[in-house]
C-alpha positions as CSV (number, residue, x, y, z in Angstrom):
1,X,85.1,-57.5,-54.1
2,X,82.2,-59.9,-53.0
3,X,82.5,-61.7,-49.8
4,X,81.4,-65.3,-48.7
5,X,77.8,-65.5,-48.1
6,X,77.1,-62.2,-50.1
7,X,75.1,-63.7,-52.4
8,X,72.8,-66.0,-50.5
9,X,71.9,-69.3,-51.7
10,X,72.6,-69.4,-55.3
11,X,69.8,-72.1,-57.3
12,X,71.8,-73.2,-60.7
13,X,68.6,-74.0,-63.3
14,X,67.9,-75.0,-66.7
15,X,64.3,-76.7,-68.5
16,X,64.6,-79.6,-66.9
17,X,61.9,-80.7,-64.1
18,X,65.3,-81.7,-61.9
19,X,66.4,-77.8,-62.0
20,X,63.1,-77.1,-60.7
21,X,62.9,-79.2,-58.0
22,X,66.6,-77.4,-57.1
23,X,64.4,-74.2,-57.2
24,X,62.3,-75.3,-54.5
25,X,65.0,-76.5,-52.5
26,X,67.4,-73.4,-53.0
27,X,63.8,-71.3,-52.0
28,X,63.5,-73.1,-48.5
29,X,67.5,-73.0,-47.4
30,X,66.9,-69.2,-48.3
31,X,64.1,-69.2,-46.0
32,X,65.6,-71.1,-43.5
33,X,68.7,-69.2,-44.1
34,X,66.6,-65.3,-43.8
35,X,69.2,-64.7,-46.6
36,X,68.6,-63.8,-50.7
37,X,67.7,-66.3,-52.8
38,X,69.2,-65.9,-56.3
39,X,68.2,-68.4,-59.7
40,X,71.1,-68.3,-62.0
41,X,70.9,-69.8,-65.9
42,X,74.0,-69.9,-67.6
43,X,73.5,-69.7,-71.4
44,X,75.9,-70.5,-73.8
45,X,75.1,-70.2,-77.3
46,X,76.2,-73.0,-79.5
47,X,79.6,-72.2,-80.9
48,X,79.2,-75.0,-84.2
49,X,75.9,-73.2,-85.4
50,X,76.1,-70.7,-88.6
51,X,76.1,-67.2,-87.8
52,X,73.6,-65.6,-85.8
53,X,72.0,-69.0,-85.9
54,X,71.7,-71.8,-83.6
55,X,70.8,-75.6,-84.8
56,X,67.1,-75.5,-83.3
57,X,66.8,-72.6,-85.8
58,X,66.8,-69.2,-83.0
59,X,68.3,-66.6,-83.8
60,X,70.5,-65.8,-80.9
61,X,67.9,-63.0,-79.8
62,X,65.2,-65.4,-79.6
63,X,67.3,-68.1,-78.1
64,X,67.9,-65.3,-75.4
65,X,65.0,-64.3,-74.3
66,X,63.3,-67.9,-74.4
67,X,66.0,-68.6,-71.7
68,X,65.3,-65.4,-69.8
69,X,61.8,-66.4,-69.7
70,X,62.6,-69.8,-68.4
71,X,64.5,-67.8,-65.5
72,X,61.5,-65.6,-64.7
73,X,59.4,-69.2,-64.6
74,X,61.5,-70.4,-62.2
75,X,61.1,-67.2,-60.0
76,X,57.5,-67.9,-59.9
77,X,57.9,-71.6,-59.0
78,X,60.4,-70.6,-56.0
79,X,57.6,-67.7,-54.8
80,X,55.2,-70.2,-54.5
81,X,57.3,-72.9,-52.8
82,X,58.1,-70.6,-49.9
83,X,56.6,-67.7,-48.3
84,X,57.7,-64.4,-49.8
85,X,61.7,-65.5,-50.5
86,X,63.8,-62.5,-51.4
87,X,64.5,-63.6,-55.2
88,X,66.1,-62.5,-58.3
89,X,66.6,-64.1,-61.4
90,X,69.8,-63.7,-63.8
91,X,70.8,-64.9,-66.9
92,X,75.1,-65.2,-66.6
93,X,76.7,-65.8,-70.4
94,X,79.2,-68.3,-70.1
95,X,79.8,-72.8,-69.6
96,X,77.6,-73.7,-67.2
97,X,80.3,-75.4,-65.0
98,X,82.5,-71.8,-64.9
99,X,79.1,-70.2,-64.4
100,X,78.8,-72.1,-61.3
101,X,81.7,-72.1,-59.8
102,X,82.1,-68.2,-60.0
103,X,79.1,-68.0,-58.3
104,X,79.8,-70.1,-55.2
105,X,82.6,-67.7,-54.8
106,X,80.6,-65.6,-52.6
107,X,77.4,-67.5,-52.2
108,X,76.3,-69.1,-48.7
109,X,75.1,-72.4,-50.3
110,X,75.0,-73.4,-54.3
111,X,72.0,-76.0,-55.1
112,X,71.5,-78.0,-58.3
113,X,69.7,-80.5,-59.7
114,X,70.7,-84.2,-60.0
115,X,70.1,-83.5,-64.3
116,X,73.5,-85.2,-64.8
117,X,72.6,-88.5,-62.9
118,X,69.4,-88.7,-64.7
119,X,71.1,-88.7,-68.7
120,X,74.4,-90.9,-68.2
121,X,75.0,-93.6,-66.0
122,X,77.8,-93.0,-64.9
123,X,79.7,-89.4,-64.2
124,X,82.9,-88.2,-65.9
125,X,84.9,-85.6,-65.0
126,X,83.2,-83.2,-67.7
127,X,80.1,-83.6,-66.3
128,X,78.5,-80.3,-64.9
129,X,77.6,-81.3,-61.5
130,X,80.8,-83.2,-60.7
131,X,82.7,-80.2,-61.5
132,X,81.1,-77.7,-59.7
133,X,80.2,-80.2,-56.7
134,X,84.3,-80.8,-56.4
135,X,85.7,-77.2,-57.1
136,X,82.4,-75.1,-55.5
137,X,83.8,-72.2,-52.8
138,X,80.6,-72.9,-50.7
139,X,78.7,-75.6,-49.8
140,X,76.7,-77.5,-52.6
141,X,73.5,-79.8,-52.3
142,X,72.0,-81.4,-54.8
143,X,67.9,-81.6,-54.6
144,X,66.5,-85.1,-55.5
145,X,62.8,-85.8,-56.7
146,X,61.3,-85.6,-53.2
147,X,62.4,-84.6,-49.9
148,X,61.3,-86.5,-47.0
149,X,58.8,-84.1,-44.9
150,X,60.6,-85.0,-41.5
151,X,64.2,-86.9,-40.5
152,X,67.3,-86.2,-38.8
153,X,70.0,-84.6,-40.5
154,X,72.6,-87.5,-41.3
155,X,76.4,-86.6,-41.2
156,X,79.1,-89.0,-42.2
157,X,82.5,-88.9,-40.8
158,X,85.5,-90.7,-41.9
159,X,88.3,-89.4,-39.7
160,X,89.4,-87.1,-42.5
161,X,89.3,-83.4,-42.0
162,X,86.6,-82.9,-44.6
163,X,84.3,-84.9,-42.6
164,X,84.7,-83.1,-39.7
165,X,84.3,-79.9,-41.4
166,X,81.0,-81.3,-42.8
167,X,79.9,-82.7,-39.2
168,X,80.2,-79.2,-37.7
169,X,78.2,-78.0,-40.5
170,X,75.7,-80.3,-39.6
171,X,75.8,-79.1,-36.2
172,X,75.2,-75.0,-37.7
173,X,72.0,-76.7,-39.6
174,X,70.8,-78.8,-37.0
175,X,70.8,-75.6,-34.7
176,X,69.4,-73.5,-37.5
177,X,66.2,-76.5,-38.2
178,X,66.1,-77.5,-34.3
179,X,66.9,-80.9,-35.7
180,X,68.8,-83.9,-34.6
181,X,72.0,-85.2,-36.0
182,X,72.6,-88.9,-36.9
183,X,76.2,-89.2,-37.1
184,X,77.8,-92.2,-39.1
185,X,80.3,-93.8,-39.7
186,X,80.7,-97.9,-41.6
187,X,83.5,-100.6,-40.4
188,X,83.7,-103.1,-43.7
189,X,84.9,-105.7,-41.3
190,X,82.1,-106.9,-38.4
191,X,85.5,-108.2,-36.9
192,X,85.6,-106.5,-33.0
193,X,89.1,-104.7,-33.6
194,X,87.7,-102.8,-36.5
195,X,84.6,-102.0,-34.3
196,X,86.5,-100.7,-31.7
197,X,88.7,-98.5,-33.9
198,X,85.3,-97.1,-35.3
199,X,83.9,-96.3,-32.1
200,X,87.1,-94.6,-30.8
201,X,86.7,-92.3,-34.5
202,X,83.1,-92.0,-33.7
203,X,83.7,-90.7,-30.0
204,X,86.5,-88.3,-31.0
205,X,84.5,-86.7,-34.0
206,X,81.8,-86.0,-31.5
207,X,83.9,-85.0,-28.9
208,X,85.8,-82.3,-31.4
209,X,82.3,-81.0,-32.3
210,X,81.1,-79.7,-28.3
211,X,78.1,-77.4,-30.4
212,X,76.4,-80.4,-31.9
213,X,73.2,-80.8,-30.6
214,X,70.9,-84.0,-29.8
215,X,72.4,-86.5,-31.7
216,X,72.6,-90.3,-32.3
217,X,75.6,-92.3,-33.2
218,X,75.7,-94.9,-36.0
219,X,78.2,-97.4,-36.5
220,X,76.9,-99.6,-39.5
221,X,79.0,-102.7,-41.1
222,X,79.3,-103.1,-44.5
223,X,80.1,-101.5,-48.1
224,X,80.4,-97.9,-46.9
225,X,77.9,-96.5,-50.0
226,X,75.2,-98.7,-49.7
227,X,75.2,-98.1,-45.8
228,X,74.9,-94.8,-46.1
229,X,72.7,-94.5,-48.9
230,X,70.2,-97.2,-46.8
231,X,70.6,-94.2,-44.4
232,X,69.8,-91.8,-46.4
233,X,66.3,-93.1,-47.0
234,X,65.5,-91.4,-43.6
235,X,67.1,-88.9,-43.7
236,X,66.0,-84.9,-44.4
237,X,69.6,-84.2,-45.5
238,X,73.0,-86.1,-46.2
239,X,76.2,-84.1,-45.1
240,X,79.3,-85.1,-46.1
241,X,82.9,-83.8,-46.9
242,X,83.4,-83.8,-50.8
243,X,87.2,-85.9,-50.2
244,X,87.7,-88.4,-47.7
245,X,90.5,-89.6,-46.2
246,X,92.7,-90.5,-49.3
247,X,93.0,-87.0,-50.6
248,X,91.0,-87.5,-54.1
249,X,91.6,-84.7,-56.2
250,X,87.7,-84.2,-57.5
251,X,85.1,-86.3,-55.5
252,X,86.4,-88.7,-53.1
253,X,85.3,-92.4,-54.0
254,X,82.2,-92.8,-51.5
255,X,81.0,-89.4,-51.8
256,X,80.7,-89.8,-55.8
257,X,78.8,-92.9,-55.4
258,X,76.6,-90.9,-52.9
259,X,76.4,-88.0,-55.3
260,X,74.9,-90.2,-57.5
261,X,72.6,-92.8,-55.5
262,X,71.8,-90.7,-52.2
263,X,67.9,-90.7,-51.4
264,X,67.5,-87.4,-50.0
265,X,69.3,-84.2,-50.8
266,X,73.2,-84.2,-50.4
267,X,75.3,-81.4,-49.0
268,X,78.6,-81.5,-49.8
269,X,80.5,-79.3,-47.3
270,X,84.1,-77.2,-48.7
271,X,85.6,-76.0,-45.3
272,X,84.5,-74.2,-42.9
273,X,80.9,-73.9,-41.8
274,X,78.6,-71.4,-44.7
275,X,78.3,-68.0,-43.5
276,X,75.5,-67.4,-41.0
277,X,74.4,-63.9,-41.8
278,X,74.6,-61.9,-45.7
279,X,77.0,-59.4,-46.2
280,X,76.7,-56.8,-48.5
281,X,79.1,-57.4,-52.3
282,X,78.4,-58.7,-55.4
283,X,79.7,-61.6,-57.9
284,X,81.6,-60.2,-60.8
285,X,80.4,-62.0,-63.2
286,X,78.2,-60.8,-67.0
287,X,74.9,-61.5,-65.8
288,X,72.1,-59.9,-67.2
289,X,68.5,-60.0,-65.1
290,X,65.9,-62.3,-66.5
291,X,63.3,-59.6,-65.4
């Protein structure tokens, strides 16, 4: 039976420019990580097209390999992001979103691209990178166009337990990157109650978190998405808790607006902190290897 962290980081791709840029992400958190990287494509062949056909006219041979090549592509791309990443690509039969989520059953960290963000303006709960962003086992980032080259890591608490799960995380990468923390947190009202109540949050999420290295406290006033995505701008990484303090049952309201308009990349964190070594086990699952 795989175990958490088995896998590595996990990079989700497709033919889109956005998967790619996930690909160079998922090869420097493996790097960073000294863990496996592995690029997963989920193919599903189109179940309206005629027999042995699909509607772009592949057979489903052809259609096949053309995705394993794409795979073996991306192996190249993540190669030459990184210095010599342990990598292996794999082509997994199956929806994309079921794909996904099996995977991050024993995967260290799950990255994907912001594809969905860049086709519909707004996200439903079908949409392929809500899904496995809400339900993933591990943590997930998403990679955006470019990352800054330098920043603080920027973790934004809430009071809710998610958050403080996410802010230790931040502390285990901050460690990892010898980077400092920029812990947030945004009062809607500038009134001095509502500051104070922020400050006593602030001071107790820092105080529950003794491992988190240098770090900065921010108390920001105003709408709580636009603060934090102004913050984000600086930022190397966003790290947040997927639900906040009402208990949403997918993505909690401010972290689906930041999953949509965040600068930098944005790690949602799902418990604990991701394992810190690989473990030996694999993910059941009917991939085939692109290679």
């Amino acid at each position: 039976m795989a175990t958490p962290g088995s896998t590595g980081v996990v990079v989700g791709v497709n033919r889109t420019a956005a998967g790619l840029a996930a690909v160079r992400l998922g090869a420097r958190e493996a790097v960073a990580r000294g863990c496996a990287l592995r690029i997963v494509h989920a193919f599903t062949w189109p179940e309206t097209a005629p027999p042995g056909q699909n509607p772009e006219g592949q057979d489903y041979g052809t259609a096949r390999h053309a995705a394993a090549r794409m795979v073996e592509h991306a192996v190249t791309v993540a190669r030459r992001a990184t210095p010599a990443p342990r990598v292996r690509g794999l082509v997994v039969d199956g929806p994309p979103a079921r794909v996904l989520l099996q995977q991050s059953r024993a995967a260290q960290l799950l990255v994907l691209g912001e594809d969905d963000l860049a086709r519909v303006p707004h996200l439903t709960e079908c949409s392929v990178l809500l899904q496995t962003v809400s339900r993933a086992r591990c943590p997930v980032v998403v990679a955006r166009g470019v990352r800054p080259p330098t920043g603080p890591l920027l973790a934004g608490v809430d009071g809710s337990a998610a958050s403080l799960a996410a802010l230790r995380h931040a502390a285990a990468e901050a460690r990892r990157r010898h980077l400092p923390v920029e812990v947030a947190h945004v009062v809607e009202r500038p009134d001095p109650a509502a500051r104070a109540r922020a400050r006593g949050l602030l001071d107790a999420a820092v105080a529950a978190v003794p491992e988190l290295p240098a770090h900065r406290v921010l108390l920001l006033t105003g709408d709580p998405v636009a603060e934090l995505v102004r913050a984000s701008r600086h930022a190397r990484m966003v790290i947040v808790g997927p639900r906040g303090a009402d208990g949403s049952p997918l993505l909690g309201p401010v972290a689906h607006e930041l999953l949509r308009r965040c600068v930098s990349p944005t790690l949602f964190v799902h418990g604990g902190i991701a394992n810190e070594h690989t473990t030996a086990g694999t993910v059941p699952s009917a991939g085939v290897p692109a290679s």
